[in-house]
C-alpha positions as CSV (number, residue, x, y, z in Angstrom):
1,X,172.1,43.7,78.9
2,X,174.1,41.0,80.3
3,X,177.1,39.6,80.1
4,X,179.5,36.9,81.4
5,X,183.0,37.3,82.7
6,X,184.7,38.1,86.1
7,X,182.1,39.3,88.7
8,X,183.1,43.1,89.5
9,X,184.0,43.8,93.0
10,X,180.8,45.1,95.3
11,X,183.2,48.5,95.8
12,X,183.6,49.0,92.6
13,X,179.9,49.1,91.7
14,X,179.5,52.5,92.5
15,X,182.3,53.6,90.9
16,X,181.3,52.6,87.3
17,X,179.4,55.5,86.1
18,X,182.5,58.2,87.5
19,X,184.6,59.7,84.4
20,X,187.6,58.2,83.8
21,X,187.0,55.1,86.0
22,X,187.6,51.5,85.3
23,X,187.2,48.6,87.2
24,X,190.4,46.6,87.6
25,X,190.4,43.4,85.2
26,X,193.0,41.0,87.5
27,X,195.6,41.7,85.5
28,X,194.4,39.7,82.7
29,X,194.3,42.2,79.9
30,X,195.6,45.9,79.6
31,X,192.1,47.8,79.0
32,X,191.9,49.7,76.0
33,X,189.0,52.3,77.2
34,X,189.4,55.8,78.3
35,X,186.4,55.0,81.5
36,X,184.1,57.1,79.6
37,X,181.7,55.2,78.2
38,X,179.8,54.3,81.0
39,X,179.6,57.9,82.4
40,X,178.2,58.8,78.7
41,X,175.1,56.3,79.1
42,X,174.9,57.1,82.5
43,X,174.6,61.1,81.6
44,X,172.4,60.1,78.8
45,X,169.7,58.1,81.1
46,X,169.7,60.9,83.0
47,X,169.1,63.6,80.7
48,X,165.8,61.4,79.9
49,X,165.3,61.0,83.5
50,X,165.4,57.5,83.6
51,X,167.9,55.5,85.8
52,X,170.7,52.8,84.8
53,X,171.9,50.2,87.4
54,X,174.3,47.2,87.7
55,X,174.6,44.0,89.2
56,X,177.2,41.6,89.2
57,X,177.2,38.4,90.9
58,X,178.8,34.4,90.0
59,X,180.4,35.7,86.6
60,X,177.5,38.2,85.1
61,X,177.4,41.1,85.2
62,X,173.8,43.0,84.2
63,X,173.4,46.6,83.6
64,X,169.5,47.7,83.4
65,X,168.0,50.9,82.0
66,X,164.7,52.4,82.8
67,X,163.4,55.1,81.0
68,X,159.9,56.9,81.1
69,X,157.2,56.9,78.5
């Protein structure tokens, strides 16, 4: 999946699947999210032993899930 909007910070990469964690936005907008969602899929992937990764680079940002046969 991808999508377009401000590139998230290379140190924040990481940090996207933790509980509780958000990237900051800029100030822009007040985020709504508890930082859960993320960890959820994350958890989920890995119950099925697959792997979930993100990029984001010149205003997309792509998150890719493998998952076995």
């Amino acid at each position: 999946m991808t999508n377009r909007g401000p590139t998230i910070p290379a140190d924040a990469l990481g940090k996207l699947f933790e509980p509780f964690w958000q990237a900051s936005n800029g100030g822009d907008a007040k985020s709504l999210g508890l930082g859960l969602g993320l960890f959820i899929a994350h958890q989920i992937v890995q119950a099925h032993e697959g792997s979930i990764a993100v990029q984001s680079q010149n205003g997309e940002t792509t998150f890719t899930v493998r998952l076995p046969r």
